[in-house]
C-alpha positions in Angstrom: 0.0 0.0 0.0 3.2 2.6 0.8 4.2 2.1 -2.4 1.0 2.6 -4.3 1.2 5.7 -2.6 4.7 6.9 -2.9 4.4 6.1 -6.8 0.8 8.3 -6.9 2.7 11.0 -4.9 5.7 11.0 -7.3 3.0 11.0 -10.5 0.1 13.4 -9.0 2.7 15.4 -7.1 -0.5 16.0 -4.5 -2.4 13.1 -2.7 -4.8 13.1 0.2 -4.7 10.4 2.6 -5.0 9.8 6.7 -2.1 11.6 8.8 -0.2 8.6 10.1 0.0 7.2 6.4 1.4 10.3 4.9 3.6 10.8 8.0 5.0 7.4 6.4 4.5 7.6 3.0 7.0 11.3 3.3 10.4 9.0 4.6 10.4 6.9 1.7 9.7 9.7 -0.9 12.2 11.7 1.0 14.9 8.4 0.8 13.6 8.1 -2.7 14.1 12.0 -4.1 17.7 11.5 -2.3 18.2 8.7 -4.6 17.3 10.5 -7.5 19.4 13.3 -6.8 22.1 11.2 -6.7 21.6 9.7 -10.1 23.8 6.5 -10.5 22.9 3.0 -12.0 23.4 1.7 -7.8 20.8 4.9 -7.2 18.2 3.4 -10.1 18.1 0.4 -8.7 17.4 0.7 -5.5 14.7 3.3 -6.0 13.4 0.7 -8.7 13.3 -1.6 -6.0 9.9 0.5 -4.2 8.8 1.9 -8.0 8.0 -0.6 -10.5 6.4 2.0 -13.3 9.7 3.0 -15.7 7.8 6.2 -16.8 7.2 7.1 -12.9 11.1 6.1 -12.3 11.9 8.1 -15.1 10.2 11.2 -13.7 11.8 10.8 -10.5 15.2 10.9 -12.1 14.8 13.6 -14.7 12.6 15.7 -13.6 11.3 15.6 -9.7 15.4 15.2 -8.7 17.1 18.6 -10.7 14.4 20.3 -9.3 15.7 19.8 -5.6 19.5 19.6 -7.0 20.2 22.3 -4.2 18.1 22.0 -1.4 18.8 19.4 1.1 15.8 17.3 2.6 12.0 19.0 3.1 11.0 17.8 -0.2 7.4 17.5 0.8 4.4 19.2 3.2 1.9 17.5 4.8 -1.5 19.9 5.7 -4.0 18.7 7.8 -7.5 19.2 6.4 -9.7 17.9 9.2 -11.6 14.5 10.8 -13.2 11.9 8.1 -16.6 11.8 8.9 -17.0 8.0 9.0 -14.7 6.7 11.4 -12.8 9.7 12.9 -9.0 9.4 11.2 -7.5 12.4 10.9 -7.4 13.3 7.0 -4.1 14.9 5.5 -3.3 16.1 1.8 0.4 15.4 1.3 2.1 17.6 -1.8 5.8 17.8 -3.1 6.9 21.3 -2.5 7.0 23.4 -5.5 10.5 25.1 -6.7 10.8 28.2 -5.3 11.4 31.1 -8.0 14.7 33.6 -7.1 
């Protein structure tokens, strides 16, 4: 199920979920965009290991990776949006951050 969600994170670049599954779902995409950033075949294939979709890996790699080439860690935010009506969890919408413009 983590991965499901880490690969619709990485594609949607926004997903809502409960709290205690983003809080979870953010150290691997953290671990992952690491990987990314550093860009070897050993990188690949360990982040290939959690994302099975080449177009997804591909993204990670090329595109979601140069764009935190200089910031180190706090590549997403989690917001809490409120209680789910039906049984109480705590709902969360989890987002990558966007590139900040200098």
């Amino acid at each position: 199920m983590l991965k499901n969600m880490v690969v619709s994170l990485l594609k949607h670049e926004r997903i809502e979920s409960t709290e205690a599954k983003a809080k979870e779902v953010r150290c691997l995409v953290e671990k992952l965009i690491t990987l990314g950033k550093k860009g070897d075949l050993s990188a690949r294939r360990q982040a290939s290991r959690i994302i099975r979709d080449k177009k997804i890996l591909r993204k990670l790699f090329d595109e979601i990776a140069n764009r935190y080439q200089k910031v180190n860690g706090g590549y997403t935010r989690i917001i809490k949006i409120g209680i789910r009506r039906g049984d109480g969890a705590y709902r969360a919408l989890m987002e990558l951050i966007p590139k900040k413009t200098d």
